[in-house]
C-alpha positions in Angstrom: 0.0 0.0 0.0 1.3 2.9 -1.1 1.7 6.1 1.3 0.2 9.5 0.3 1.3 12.7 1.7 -0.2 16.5 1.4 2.0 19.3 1.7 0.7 21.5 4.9 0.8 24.8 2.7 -2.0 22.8 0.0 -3.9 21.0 3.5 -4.5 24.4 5.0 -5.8 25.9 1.2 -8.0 23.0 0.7 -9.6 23.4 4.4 -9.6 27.4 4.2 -11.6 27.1 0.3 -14.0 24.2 1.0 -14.5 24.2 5.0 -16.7 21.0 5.6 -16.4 19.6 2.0 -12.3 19.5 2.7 -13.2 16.2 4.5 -14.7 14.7 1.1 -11.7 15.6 -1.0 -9.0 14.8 1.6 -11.0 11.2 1.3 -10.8 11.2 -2.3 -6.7 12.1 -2.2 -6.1 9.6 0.2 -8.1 7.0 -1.8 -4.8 6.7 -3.8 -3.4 4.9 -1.0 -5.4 1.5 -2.2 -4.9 1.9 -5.8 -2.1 4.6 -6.7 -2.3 3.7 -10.7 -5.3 6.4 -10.3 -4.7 9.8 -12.0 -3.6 11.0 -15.3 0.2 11.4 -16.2 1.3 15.1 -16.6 4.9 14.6 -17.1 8.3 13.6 -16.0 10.9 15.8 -14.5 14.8 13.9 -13.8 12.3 10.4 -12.4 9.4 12.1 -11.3 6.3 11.7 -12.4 3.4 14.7 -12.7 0.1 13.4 -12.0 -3.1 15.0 -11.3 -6.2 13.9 -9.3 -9.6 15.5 -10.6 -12.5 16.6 -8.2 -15.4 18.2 -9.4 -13.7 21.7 -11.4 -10.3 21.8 -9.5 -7.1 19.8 -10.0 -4.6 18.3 -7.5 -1.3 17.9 -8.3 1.0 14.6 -7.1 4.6 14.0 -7.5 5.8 10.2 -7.1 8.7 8.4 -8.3 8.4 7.0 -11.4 10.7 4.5 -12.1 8.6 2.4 -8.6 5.0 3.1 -9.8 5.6 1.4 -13.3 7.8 -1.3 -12.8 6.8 -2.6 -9.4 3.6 -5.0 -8.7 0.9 -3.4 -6.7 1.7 -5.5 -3.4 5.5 -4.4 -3.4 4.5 -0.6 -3.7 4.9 -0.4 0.5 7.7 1.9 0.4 6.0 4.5 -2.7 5.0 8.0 -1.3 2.7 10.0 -3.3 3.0 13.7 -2.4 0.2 16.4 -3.4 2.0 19.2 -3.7 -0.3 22.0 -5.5 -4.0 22.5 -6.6 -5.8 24.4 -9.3 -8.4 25.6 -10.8 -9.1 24.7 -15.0 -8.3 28.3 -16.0 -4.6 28.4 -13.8 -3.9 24.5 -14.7 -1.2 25.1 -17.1 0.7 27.9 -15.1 0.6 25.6 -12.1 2.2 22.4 -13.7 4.9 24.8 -14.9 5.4 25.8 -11.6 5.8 22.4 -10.0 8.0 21.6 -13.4 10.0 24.4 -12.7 10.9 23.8 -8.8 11.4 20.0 -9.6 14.1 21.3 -12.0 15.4 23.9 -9.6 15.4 22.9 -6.2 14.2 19.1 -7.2 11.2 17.2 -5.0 12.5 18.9 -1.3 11.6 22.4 -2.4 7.9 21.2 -1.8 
């Protein structure tokens, strides 16, 4: 079972934006846990794979390891960590997975 993680800056902007519906979506990110193949591929950057998670109009935005997610079975992906790092709307999606692009490049996955 794979390990998912939110980035306290994008847990406190996901409570302070939906209030009692943050429960619901915090539910839905950590349903990746149980089957972490969910989500669709954005990109690579140096190993790292871009996903996003969809919830109603808004994005989420993981980072996870890439080379572990394809080539491992599902019951040896103890040790994966999936990180949501950022979250968007459909109208700022592009400018925010070239802001996670960019500090993967920069500062790599720590600067989250």
């Amino acid at each position: 079972m794979a390990k998912v993680e939110i980035v306290t800056s994008l847990y406190d902007e996901i409570n302070k934006r939906f209030k009692q519906q943050s429960v619901e979506i915090l539910e839905h990110l950590k349903s990746l846990e149980s089957s972490p193949g969910k989500g669709k591929l954005l990109g690579t950057v140096g190993g790292i794979i871009i996903k996003e998670l969809k919830y109603d109009n808004f994005r989420f935005y993981f980072i996870t390891d890439g080379f572990k997610l394809k080539c491992l079975k599902k019951e040896d992906l103890i040790d994966l960590l999936l990180r949501f790092v950022r979250m968007s709307d459909k109208k700022h999606q592009q400018q925010t997975i070239d802001e996670i692009k960019h500090i993967l490049r920069t500062v790599g996955a720590g600067g989250f």
